[in-house]
C-alpha positions in Angstrom: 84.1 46.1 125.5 81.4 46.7 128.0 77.8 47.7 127.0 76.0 48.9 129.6 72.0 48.5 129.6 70.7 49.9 132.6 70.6 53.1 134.8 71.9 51.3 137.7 75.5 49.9 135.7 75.4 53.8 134.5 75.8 55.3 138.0 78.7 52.7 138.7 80.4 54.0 135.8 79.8 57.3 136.2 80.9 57.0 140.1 84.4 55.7 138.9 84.1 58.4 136.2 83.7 61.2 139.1 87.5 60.1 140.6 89.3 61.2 137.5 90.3 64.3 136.0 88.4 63.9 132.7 86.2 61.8 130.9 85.5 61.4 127.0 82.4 61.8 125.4 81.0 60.8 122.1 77.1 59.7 120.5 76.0 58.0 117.7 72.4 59.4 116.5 69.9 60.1 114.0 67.9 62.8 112.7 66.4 62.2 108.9 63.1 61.2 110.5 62.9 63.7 113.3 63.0 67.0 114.2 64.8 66.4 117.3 67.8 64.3 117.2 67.5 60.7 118.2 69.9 59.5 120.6 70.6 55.7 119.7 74.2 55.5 121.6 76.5 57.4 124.1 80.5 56.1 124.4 82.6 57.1 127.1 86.4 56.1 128.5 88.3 57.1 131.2 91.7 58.2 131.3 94.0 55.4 129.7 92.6 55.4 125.8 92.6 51.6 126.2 89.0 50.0 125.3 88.9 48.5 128.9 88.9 52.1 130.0 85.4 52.2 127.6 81.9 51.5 127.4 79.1 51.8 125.4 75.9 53.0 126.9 72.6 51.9 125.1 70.4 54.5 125.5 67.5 52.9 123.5 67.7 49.8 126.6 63.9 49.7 128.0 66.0 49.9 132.1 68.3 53.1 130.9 68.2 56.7 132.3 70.7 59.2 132.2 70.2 60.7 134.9 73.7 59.5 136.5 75.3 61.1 133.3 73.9 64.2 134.3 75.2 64.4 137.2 78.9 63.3 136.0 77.6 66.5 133.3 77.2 69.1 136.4 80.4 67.9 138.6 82.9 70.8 137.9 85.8 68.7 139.0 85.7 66.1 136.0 86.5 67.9 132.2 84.1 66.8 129.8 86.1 66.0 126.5 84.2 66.4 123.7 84.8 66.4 119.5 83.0 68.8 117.5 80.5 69.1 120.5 77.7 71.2 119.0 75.2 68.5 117.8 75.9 66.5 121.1 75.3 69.5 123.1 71.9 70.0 121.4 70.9 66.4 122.3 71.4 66.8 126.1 70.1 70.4 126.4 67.3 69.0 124.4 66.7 66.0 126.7 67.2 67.9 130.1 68.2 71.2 129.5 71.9 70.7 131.0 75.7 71.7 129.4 78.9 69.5 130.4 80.4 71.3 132.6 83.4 72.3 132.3 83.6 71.6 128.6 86.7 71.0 126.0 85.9 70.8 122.6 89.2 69.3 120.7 88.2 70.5 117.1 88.1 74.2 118.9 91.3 73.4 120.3 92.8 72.2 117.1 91.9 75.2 115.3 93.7 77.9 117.6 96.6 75.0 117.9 97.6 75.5 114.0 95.6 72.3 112.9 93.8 74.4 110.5 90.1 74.5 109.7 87.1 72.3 111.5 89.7 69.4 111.5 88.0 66.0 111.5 88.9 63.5 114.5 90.4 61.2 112.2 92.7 63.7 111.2 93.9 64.3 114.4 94.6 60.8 115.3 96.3 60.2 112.3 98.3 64.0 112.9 98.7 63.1 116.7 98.1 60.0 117.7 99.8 58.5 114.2 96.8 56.0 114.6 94.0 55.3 111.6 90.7 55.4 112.3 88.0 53.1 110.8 85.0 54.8 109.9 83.3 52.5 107.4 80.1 52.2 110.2 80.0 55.9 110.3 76.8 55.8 107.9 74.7 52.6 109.9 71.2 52.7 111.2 72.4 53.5 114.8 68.7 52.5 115.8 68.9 48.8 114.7 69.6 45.9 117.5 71.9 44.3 118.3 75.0 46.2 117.5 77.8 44.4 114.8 80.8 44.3 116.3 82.4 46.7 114.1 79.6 49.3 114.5 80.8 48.6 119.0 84.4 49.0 117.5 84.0 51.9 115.5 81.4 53.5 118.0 83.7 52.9 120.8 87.2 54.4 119.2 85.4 57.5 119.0 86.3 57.8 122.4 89.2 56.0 123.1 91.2 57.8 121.0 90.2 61.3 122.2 91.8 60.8 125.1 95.5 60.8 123.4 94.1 63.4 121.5 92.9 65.9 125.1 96.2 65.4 126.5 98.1 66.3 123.6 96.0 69.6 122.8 95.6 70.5 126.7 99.9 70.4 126.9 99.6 72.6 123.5 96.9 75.2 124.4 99.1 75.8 128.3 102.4 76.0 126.3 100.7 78.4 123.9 99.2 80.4 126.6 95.7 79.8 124.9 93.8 77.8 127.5 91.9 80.8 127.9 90.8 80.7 124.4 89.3 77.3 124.3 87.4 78.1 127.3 85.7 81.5 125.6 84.6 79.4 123.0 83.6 76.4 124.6 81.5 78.7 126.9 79.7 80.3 123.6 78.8 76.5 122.4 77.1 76.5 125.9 74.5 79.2 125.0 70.8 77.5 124.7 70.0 80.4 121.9 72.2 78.0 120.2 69.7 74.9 120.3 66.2 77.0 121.1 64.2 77.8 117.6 61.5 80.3 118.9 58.8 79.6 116.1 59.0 83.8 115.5 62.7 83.6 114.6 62.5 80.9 112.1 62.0 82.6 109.2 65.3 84.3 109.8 66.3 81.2 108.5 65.0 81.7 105.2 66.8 83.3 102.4 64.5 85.7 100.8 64.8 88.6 98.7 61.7 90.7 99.4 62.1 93.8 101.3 58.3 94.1 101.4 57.8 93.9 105.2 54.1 92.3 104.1 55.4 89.7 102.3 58.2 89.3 105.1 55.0 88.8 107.8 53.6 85.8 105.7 56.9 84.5 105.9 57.1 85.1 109.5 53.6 83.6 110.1 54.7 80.4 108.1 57.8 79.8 109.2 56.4 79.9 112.6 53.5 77.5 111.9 56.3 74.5 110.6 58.4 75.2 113.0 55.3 74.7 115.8 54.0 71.7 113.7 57.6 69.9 113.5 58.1 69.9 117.3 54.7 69.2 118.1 54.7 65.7 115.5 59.0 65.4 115.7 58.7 65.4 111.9 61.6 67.5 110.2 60.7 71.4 108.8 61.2 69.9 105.2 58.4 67.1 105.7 55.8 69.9 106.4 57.1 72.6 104.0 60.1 73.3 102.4 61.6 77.2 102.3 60.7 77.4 98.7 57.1 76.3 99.5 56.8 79.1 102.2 58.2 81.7 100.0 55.8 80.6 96.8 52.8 80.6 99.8 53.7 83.8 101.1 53.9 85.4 97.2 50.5 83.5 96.6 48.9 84.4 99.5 45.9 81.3 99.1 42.7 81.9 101.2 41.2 78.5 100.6 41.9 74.9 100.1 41.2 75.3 96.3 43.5 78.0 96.2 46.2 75.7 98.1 45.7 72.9 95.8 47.1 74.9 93.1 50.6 75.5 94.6 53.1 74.3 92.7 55.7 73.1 95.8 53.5 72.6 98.6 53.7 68.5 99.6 51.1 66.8 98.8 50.4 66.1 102.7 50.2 69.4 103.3 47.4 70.1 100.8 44.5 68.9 103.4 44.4 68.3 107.1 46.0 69.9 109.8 49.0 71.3 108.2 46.4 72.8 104.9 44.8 74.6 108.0 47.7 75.6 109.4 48.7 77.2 106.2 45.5 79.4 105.7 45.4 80.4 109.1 48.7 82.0 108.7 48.0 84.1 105.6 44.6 84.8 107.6 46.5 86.1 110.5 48.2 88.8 108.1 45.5 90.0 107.1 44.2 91.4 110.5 47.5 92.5 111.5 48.7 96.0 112.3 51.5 97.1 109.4 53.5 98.3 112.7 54.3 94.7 113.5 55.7 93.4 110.4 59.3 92.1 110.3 62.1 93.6 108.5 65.4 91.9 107.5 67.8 92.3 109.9 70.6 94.9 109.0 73.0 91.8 108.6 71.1 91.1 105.1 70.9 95.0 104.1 73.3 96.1 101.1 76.3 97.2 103.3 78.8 100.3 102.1 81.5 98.4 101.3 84.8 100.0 101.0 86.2 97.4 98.7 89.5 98.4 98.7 89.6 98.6 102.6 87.9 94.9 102.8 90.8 93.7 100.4 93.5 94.7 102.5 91.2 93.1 105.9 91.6 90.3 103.7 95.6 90.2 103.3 95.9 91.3 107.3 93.6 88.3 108.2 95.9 86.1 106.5 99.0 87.7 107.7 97.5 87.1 111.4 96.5 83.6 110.6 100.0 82.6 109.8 101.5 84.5 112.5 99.6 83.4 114.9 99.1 79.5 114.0 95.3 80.2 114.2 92.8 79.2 111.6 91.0 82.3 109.3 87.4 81.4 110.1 87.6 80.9 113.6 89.2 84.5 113.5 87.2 86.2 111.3 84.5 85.1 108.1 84.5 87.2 105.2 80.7 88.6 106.3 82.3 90.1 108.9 85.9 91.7 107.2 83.1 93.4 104.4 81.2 94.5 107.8 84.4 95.8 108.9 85.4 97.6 105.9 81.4 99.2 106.4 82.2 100.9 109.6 80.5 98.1 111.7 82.3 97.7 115.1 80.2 95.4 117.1 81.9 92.2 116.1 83.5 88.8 117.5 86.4 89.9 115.6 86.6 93.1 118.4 86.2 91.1 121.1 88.1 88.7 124.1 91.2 86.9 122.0 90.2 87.9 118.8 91.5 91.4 119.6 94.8 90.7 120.4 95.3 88.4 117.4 93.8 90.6 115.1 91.2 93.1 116.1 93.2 96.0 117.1 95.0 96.0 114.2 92.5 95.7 111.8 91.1 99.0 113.8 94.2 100.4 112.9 94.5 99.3 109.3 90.5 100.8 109.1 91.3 104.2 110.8 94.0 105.1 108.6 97.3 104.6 111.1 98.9 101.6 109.3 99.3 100.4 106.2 100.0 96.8 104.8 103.7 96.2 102.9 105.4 93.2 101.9 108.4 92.0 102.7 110.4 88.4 101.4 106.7 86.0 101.9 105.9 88.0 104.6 103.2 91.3 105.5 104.5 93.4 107.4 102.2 97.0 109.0 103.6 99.8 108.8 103.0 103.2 110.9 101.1 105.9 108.7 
């Protein structure tokens, strides 16, 4: 197999890449000492599956730039195959704020194919391909140079095999009429909301259980300092503060450094120095603030009025639809959103584009009274009301 250590064998690549109809993608990174991912290793094959149709791409080489990926990224004509894209996604937006485009995600496409759940690529070798996978590297420092041959062959099967694996789901989704599908979600994945934390929205992240919109603003304030420090130093959130930290800080409110010292789950780095001043100036900026701008918790995390026996049978028509239509439940519908349902909230995935069809309208119907749920043999069946 071919590593390739330089922009210029890149662009040769990608050139050949640029004639065919697709091209799969797959990286090898880490992420437990940063805050943004780092990218150690990008695979890609052409059409064929065969490892001669591969190569590796070492992006930690001194002479590489991606900028010839890029632009395979932004030629429409080429399909970008991908597995399980998200995390890769947030890599390249990351590095140069571009999306594959167009983009097919084959764990989306197994999931509306009746391969069930957030299907692993293994599994769908083994399921399609009837090929086993070796993934006994998939835990190796990715950083470390040179490369063992079995972390090149593991690295580079990743994409090999994806290609077997494209073909097959592409010929299912177009028998299935479901192309359209694939390409709804893909085009959600590409959505930089995704893969931007604004500092302000962090502590959204944060389960709390105060409604006290004061205490909710120190939250705010904190969260938003971490997040700022972590992308600033490329040091993960948990390295400057964890979220049970924050929430003891924002209960504690401290106003000086002996009053930090005292916290029971502030690190001990974060007791002095920049991130100890960071801290106070936080709680300091809640005190001058106007009571107007606190945050509340979003009406997703209010106690919803929950018609339990309406969000049961939501339950038994999700699975009905499921099975009927060879699509897994949680891409359909999660049970947040079947208890929203049954609470008289309407503006949900679940309502919209494909979802509708499969499920949507009739849970509308099931809600407003004009069907009800009966079983027949195995099967549910809806009846007119």
């Amino acid at each position: 197999m071919k590593t390739l250590m330089s922009e210029a064998e890149l662009n040769e690549f990608c050139l050949k890449a640029e004639e065919h109809p697709f091209v799969t993608v797959d990286t090898e990174f880490l992420r437990e000492r940063t805050y943004y991912s780092k990218l150690c290793l990008l695979q890609l094959a052409l059409p064929g599956g065969k490892p001669s149709d591969a190569v590796l791409v070492d992006t930690l080489s001194p002479a590489m730039d991606l900028k010839p990926l890029y632009r395979l990224f932004q030629n429409t004509s080429v399909v970008k195959v991908f597995h399980a894209a998200r995390q890769d996604l947030e890599i390249f937006w990351h590095d140069a704020k571009i999306f594959p485009t167009p983009l097919f995600d084959t764990q989306v496409a197994a999931m509306v194919c009746g391969f069930g759940e957030q299907v692993g690529y293994e599994t769908l070798v083994r399921r399609i391909l009837k090929e086993e996978v070796d993934k006994s590297s998939r835990f190796t420092d990715w950083s470390r140079r040179p490369l063992t041959e079995a972390q090149k062959n593991y690295a580079i099967s990743d994409v090999t095999h994806l290609c077997g694996v494209y073909l097959f789901l592409k010929a299912e989704l177009e028998q299935r009429e479901r192309v359209s599908w694939v390409v709804e979600e893909t085009l959600m994945l590409s959505n930089p909301a995704i893969y931007d934390v604004m500092p302000l929205e962090a502590w959204k992240r944060i389960k709390t259980r105060t409604s006290s919109t004061k205490q909710l603003a120190h939250v705010r304030e904190l969260a938003a300092f971490r997040e700022i420090y972590a992308q600033s130093k490329n040091v993960p959130r948990n390295r400057v503060m964890k979220d049970d930290a924050i929430l003891e800080l924002a209960s504690t409110k401290p106003v000086t450094l002996e009053d930090l010292s005292k916290s029971r789950l502030i690190l001990r780095e974060a007791r002095k120095g920049e991130i100890a001043e960071g801290i106070l100036e936080a709680i300091k900026t809640v005190a001058v603030m106007d009571p107007e701008t606190f945050p509340i918790l979003p009406k997703i995390n209010e106690k919803l009025q929950v018609n339990p026996a309406l969000a049961d049978l939501l339950r038994v028509l999700l699975k009905a639809k499921s099975e009927q239509s060879d699509v897994a439940q949680k891409m359909i519908a999660n049970v947040a959103e079947l208890d929203a349902l049954a609470a008289g909230e309407r503006n949900l995935p679940s309502l919209k584009g494909w979802r509708l069809g499969v499920f949507g309208a009739e849970a509308l119907r099931l809600c407003n009274g004009e069907v009800g749920l009966a079983v027949k043999g195995n099967k549910v069946k809806l009846f007119e009301l």
